[in-house]
C-alpha positions as CSV (number, residue, x, y, z in Angstrom):
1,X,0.0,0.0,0.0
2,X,1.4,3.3,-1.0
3,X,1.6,6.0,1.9
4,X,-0.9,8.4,0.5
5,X,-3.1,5.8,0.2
6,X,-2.4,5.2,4.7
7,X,-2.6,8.9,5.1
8,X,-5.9,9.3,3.7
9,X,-7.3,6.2,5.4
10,X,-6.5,7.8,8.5
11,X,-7.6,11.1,7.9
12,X,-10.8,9.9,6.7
13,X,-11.1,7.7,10.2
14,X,-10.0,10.6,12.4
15,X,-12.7,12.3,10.3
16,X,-15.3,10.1,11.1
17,X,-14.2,10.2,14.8
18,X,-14.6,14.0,14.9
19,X,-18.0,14.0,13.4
20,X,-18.9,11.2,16.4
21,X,-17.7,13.3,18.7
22,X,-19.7,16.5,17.6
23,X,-22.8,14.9,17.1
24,X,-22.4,13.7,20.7
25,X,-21.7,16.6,21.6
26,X,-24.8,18.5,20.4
27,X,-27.2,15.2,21.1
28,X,-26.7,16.1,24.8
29,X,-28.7,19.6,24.6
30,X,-31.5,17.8,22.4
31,X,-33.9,16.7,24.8
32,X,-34.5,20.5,26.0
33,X,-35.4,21.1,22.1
34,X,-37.6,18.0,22.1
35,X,-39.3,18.7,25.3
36,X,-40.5,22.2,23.8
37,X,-42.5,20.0,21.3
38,X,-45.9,21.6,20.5
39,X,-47.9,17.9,20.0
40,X,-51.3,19.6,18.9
41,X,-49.3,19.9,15.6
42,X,-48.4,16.1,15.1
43,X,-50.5,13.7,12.4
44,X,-52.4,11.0,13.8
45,X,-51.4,7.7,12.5
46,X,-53.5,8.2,9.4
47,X,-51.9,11.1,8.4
48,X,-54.6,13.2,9.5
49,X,-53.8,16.2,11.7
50,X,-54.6,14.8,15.4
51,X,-57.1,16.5,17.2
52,X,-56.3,17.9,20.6
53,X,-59.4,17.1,23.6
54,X,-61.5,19.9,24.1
55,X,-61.7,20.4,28.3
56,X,-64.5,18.1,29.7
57,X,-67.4,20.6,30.4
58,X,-67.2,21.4,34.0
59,X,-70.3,19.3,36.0
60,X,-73.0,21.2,37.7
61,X,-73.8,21.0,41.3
62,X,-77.1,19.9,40.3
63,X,-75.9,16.7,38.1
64,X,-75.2,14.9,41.8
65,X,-79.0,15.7,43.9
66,X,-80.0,12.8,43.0
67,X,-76.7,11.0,44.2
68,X,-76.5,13.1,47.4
69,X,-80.2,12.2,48.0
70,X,-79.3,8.6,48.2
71,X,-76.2,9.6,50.9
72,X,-79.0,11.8,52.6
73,X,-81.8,8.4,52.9
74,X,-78.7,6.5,54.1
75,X,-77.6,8.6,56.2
76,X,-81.0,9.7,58.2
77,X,-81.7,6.0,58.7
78,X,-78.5,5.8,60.3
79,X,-79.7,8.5,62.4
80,X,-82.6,6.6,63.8
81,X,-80.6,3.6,64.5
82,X,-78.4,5.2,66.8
83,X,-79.3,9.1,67.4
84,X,-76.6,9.5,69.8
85,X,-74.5,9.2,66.9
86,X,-76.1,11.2,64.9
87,X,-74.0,14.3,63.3
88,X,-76.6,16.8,62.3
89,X,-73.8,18.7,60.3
90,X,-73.8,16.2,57.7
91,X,-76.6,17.2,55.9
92,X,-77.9,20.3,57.7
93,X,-76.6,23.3,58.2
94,X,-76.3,24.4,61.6
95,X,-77.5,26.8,63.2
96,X,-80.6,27.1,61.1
97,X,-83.9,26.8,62.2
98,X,-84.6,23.5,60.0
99,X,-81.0,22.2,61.6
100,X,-82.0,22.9,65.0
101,X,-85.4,21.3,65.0
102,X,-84.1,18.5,63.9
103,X,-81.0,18.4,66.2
104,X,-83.9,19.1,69.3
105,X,-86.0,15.7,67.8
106,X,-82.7,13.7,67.6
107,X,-81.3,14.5,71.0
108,X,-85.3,13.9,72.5
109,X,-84.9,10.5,70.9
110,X,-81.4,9.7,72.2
111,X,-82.9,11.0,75.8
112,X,-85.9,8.8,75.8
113,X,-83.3,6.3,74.2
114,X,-86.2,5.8,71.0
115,X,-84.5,3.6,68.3
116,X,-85.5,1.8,65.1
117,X,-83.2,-1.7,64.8
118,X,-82.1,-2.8,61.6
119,X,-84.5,-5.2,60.0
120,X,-87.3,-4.3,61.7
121,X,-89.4,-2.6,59.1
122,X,-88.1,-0.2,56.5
123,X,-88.3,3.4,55.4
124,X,-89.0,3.1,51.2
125,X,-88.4,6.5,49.8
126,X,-90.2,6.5,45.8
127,X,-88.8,9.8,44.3
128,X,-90.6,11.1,41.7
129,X,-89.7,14.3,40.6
130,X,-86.8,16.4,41.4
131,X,-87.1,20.5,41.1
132,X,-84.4,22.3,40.6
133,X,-83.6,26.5,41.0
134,X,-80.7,27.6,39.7
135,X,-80.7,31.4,40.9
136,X,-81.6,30.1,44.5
137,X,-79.5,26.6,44.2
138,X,-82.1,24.6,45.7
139,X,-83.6,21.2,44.5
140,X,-87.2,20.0,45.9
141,X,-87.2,16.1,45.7
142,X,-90.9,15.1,45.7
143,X,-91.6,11.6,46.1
144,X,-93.5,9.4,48.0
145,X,-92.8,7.4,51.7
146,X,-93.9,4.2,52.3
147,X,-92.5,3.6,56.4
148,X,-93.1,0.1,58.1
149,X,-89.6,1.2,60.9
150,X,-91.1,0.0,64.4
151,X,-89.0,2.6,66.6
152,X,-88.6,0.8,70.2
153,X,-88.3,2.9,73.6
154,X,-86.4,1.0,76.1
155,X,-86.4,-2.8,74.7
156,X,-90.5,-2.0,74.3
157,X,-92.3,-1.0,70.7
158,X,-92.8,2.8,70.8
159,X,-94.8,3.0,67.5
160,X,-95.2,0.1,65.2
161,X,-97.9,2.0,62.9
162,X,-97.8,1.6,58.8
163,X,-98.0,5.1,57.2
164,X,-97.1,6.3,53.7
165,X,-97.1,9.8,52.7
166,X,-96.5,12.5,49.8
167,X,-93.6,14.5,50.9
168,X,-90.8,17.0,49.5
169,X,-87.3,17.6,51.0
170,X,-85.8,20.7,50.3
171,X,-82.2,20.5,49.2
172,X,-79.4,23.8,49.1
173,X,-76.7,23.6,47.8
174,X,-73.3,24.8,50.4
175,X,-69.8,24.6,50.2
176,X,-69.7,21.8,47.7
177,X,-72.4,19.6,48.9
178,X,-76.4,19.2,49.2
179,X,-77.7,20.4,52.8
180,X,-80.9,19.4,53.9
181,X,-82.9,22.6,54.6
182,X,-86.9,21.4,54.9
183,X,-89.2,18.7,54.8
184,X,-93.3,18.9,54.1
185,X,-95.4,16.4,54.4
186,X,-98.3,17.2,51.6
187,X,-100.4,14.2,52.3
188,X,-100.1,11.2,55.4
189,X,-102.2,8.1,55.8
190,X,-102.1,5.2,58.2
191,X,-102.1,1.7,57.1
192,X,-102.6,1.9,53.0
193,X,-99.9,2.7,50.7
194,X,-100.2,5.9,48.5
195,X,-97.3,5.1,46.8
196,X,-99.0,2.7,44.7
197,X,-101.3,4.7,43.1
């Protein structure tokens, strides 16, 4: 092999070398470029531009009465199975007239120790319509009660009677949740069932 033919071998490797080296070099501040992508302008796999998600419309307070009814049903029956228990602030707001009427039946029941036990009889709430006011953020829930609870007073049966009615709770809405605010009773019978009708 003739010399110039070793020289430009070399050359042409230390060349190479260089160009490794550089590209290294400048591969190392990359990923801040790549990171500053703006992927709203990249294709979808069809070649078609992609489509960025518009935000989920935000849910309104009112989407979840019905849900926070449930909690509320749930959560008064609880109440009668143990009133001394019973946290008033759940679902009412304090302090209100509603709130302390019922706070005042609650603590007479846990006084005169009047219970319902689980099992015996139940409280069927049949909602039927639900109301709502935006400018006031309230919901009425109208339904229908059909109650067969036997509360006991010491041990003994304190009222066993059947009774169904046509009531309305009052719902407003306060820092993020449903408060219970009234509760009308439009129409009460003993031993029939006006929720089926």
């Amino acid at each position: 092999m003739s010399a110039k033919f070793l020289v430009t071998r070399k050359l042409g490797a230390l060349f190479t070398l260089c160009c490794f080296v550089i590209c290294g070099c400048v591969t190392t501040h990359e990923p801040t470029t790549r990171a500053s992508l703006n992927f709203s302008q990249l294709s979808s796999p069809d070649g078609s531009p992609a489509v960025s998600n518009p935000p989920s419309p935000v849910a309104s307070p009112f989407d979840s009465v019905a849900q926070q009814f449930e909690d509320f049903v749930k959560w008064r029956r609880e109440c009668s199975y143990k009133p001394r228990l019973c946290d008033a602030g759940k679902f009412t707001i304090l302090g209100t007239q509603f709130s302390n009427d019922f706070v005042a039946m609650i603590r007479d029941y846990a006084k005169n120790n009047i219970y319902a036990r689980p099992g015996d009889g139940e409280r069927k709430i049949f909602v039927e319509t639900i109301t709502k006011d935006e400018t006031a953020m309230t919901a009425i829930v109208h339904g229908c009660v059909y109650d067969t609870v036997v509360l006991y007073m010491d041990g003994g049966i304190y009222d066993d009677k059947v009774a169904s009615s046509l009531s309305s709770w009052t719902m407003q809405w306060q820092d993020g949740s449903w408060r219970w605010i009234n509760y009308q009773i439009h129409k009460k019978v003993y031993f029939d069932n006006l929720c089926d009708s």
